[in-house]
Backbone as JSON Lines, residues from 0, in Angstrom:
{"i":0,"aa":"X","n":[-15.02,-27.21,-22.49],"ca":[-14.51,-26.18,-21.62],"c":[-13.11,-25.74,-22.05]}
{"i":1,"aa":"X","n":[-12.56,-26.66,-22.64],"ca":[-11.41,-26.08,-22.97],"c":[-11.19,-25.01,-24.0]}
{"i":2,"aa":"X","n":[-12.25,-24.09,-24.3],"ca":[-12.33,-23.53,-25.35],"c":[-12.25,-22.31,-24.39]}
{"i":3,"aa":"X","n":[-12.48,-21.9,-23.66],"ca":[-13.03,-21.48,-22.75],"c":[-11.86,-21.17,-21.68]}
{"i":4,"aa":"X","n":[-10.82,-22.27,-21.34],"ca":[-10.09,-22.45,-20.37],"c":[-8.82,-20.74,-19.89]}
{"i":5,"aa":"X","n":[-8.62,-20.68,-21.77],"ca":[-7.51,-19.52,-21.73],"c":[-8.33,-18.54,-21.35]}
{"i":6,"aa":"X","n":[-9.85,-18.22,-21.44],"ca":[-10.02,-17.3,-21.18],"c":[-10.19,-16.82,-19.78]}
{"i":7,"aa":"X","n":[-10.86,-17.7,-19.47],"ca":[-10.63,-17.88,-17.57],"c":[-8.91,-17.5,-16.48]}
{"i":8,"aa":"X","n":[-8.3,-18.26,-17.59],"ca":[-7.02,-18.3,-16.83],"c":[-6.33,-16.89,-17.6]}
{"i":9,"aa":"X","n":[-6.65,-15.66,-17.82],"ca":[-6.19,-14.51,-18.2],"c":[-7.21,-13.58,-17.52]}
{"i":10,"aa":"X","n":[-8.37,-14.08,-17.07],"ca":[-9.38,-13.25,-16.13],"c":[-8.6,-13.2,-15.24]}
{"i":11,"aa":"X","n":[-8.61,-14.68,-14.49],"ca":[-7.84,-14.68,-13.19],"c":[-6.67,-13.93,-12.96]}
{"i":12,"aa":"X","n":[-5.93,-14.24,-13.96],"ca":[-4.34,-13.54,-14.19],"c":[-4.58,-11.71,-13.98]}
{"i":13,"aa":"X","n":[-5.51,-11.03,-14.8],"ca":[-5.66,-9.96,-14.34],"c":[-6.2,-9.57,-13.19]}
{"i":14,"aa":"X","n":[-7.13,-10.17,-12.51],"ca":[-7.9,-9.7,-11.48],"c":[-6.74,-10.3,-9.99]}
{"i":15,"aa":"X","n":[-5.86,-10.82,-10.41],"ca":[-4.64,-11.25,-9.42],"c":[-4.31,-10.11,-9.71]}
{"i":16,"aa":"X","n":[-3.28,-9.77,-10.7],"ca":[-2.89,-8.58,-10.46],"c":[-3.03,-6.88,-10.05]}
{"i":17,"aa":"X","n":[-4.0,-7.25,-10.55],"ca":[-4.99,-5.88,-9.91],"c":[-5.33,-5.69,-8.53]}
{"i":18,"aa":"X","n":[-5.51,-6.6,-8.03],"ca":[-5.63,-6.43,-6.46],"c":[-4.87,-6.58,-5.83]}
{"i":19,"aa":"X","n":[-3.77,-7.71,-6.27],"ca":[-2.03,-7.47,-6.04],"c":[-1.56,-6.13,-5.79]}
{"i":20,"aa":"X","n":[-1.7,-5.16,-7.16],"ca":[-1.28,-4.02,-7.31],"c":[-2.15,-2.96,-6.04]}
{"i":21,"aa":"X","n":[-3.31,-2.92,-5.93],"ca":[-4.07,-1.88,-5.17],"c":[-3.65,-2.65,-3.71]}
{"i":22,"aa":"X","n":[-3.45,-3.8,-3.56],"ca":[-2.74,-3.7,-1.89],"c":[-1.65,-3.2,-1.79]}
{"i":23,"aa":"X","n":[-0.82,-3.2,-2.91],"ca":[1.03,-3.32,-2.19],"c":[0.58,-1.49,-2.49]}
{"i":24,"aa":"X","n":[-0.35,-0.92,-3.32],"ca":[-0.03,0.02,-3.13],"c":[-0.46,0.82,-1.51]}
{"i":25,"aa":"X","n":[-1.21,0.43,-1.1],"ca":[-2.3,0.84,0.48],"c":[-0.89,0.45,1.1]}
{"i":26,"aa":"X","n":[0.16,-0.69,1.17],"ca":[1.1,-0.74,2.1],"c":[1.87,0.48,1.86]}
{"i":27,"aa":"X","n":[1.93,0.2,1.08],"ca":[3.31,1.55,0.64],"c":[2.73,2.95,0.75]}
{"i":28,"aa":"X","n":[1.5,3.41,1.0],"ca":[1.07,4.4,1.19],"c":[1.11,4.54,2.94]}
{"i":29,"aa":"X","n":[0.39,3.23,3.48],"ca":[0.79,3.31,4.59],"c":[2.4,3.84,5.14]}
{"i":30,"aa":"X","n":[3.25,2.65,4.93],"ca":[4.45,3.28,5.11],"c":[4.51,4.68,5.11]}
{"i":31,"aa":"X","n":[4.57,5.31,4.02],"ca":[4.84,6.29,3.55],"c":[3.88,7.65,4.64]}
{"i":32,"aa":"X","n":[2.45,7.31,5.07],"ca":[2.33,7.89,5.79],"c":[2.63,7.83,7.28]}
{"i":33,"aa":"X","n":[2.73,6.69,7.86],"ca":[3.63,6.53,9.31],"c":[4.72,7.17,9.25]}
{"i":34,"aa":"X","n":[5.49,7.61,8.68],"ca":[6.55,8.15,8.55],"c":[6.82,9.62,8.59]}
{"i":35,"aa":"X","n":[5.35,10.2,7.68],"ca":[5.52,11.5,7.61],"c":[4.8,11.18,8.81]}
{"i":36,"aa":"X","n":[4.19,10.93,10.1],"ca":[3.43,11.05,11.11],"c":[4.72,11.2,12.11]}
{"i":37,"aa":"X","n":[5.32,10.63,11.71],"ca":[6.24,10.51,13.07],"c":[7.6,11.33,12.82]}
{"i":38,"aa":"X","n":[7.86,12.19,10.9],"ca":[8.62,13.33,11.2],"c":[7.55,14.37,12.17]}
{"i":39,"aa":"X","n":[6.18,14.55,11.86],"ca":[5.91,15.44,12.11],"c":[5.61,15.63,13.81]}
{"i":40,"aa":"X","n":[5.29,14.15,14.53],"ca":[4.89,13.94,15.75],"c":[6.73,14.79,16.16]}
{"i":41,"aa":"X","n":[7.96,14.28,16.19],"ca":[9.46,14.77,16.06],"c":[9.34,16.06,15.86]}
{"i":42,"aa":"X","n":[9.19,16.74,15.18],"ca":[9.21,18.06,15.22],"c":[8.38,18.69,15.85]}
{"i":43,"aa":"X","n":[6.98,18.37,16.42],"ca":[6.55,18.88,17.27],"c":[6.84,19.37,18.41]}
{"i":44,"aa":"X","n":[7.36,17.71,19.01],"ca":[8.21,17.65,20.21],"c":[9.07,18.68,20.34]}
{"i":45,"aa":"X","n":[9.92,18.8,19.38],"ca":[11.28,19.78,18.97],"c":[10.86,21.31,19.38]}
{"i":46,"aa":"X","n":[9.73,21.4,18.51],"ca":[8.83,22.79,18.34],"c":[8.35,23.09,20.11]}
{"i":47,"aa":"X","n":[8.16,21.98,21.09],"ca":[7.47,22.62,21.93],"c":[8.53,22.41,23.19]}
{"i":48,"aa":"X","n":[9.83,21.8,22.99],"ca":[10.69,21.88,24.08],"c":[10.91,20.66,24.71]}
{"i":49,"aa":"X","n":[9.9,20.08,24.23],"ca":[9.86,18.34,24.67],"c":[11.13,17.6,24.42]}
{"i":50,"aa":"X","n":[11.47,16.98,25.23],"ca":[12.85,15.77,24.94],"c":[12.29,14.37,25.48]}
{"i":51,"aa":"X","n":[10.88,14.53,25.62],"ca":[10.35,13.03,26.0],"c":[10.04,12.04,24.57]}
């Protein structure tokens, strides 16, 4: 197995990172859209006279 071992442990190594990468990116998209939700929910308010 040890012939074998590096190759396993560079599978793993990529398929960590890869799904590493596609979550932090879904957070950061998240973020990124809560944010524009709530300039735009803010300017609505603004737009319709609201101060609630």
């Amino acid at each position: 197995m040890n012939e074998h071992a590096s190759f396993v442990v560079i599978a793993y190594a990529i398929s960590f990172l890869t799904i590493g990468g596609v979550a932090l990116r879904i957070v950061l998209d998240y973020r990124r859209l809560r944010g524009a939700l709530a300039r735009f929910n803010d300017s609505a308010r603004a737009a319709a006279g609201d101060d609630a």
